[in-house]
C-alpha positions as CSV (number, residue, x, y, z in Angstrom):
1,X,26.1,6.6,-3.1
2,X,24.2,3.7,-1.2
3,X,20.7,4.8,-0.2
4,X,18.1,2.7,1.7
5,X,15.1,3.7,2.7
6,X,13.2,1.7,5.8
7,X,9.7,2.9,7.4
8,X,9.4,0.9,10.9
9,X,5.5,2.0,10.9
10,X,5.0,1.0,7.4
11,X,7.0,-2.5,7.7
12,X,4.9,-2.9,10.9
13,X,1.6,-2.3,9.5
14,X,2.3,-4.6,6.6
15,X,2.7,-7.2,8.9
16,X,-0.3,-6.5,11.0
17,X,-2.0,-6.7,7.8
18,X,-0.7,-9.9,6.9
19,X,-1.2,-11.2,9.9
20,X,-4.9,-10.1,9.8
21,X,-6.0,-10.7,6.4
22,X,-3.4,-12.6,4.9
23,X,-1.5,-12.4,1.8
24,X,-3.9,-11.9,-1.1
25,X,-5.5,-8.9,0.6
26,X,-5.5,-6.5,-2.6
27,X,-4.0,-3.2,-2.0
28,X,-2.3,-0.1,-3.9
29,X,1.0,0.2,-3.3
30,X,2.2,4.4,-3.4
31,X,5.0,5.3,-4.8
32,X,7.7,8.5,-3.8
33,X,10.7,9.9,-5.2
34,X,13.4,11.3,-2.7
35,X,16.0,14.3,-3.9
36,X,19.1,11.8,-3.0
37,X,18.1,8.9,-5.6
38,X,15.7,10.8,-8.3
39,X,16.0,7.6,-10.5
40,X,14.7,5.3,-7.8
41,X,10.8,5.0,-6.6
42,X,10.4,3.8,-2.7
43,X,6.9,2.5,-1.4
44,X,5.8,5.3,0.9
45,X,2.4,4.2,2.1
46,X,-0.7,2.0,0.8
47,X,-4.5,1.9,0.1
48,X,-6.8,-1.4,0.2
49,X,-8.2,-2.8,-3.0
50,X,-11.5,-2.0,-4.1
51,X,-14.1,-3.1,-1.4
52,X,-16.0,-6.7,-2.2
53,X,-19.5,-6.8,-1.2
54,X,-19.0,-9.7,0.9
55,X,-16.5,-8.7,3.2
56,X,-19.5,-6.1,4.7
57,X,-22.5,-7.5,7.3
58,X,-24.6,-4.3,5.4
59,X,-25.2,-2.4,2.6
60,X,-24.6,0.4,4.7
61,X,-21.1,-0.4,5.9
62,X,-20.6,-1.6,2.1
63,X,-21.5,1.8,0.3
64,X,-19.8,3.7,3.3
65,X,-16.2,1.4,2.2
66,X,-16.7,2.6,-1.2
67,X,-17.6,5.9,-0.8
68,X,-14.0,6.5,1.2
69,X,-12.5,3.7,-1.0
70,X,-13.4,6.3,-4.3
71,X,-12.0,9.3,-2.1
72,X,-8.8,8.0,-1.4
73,X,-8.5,7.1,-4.9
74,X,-8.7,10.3,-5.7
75,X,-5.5,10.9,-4.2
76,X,-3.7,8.9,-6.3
77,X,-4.2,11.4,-9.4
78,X,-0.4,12.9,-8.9
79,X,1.3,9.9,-7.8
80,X,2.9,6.9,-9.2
81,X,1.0,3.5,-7.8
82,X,0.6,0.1,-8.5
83,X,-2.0,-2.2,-7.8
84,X,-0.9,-5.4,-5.7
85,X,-1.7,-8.4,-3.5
86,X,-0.8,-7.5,0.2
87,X,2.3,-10.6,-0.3
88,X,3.8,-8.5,-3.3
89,X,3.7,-5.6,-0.9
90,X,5.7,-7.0,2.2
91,X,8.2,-8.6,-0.3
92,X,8.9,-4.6,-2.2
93,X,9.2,-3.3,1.7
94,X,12.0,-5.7,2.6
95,X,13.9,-5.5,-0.5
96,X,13.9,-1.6,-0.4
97,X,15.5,-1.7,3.2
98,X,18.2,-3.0,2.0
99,X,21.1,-1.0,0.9
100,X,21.1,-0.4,-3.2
């Protein structure tokens, strides 16, 4: 059986992304499992990488980042993920379009 899996949104966001911040943005790639190819994980969705101080014009903005940073981390406790540069990312997106 040939299974791909492609996500328009996801592939365009990525590109946004890059286009934005460029390639060594850090970000958590997540992972899902779909009933057709159990033995096969797909990138679903991502997080950004921890919040850097210096990327914020406050302290306020800062703590406010890490606070929802934290949260969404806590999301993560039931899911298979992998930490990543934004490059990485793109590269895993493509290649799982593809047909296996």
């Amino acid at each position: 059986m040939k299974f791909t899996y492609e996500d328009l949104d996801l592939s365009a966001e990525v590109a946004q992304d890059l286009t934005e911040f460029g390639p060594d943005l850090e970000v958590i790639a997540i992972y899902s499992t779909f009933p057709e190819v159990p033995n096969i994980d797909f990138v679903t969705d991502y997080l950004w990488g921890e919040p850097k101080r210096e990327d914020f014009e406050s302290e306020e903005e800062f703590e406010d980042a890490m606070d929802n940073y934290l949260e969404s981390l806590e999301t993560l406790k039931e899911r298979k993920y992998k930490r990543m540069n934004l490059y990485e990312l793109g590269k895993i997106i493509q290649r799982q379009a593809e047909i296996f």
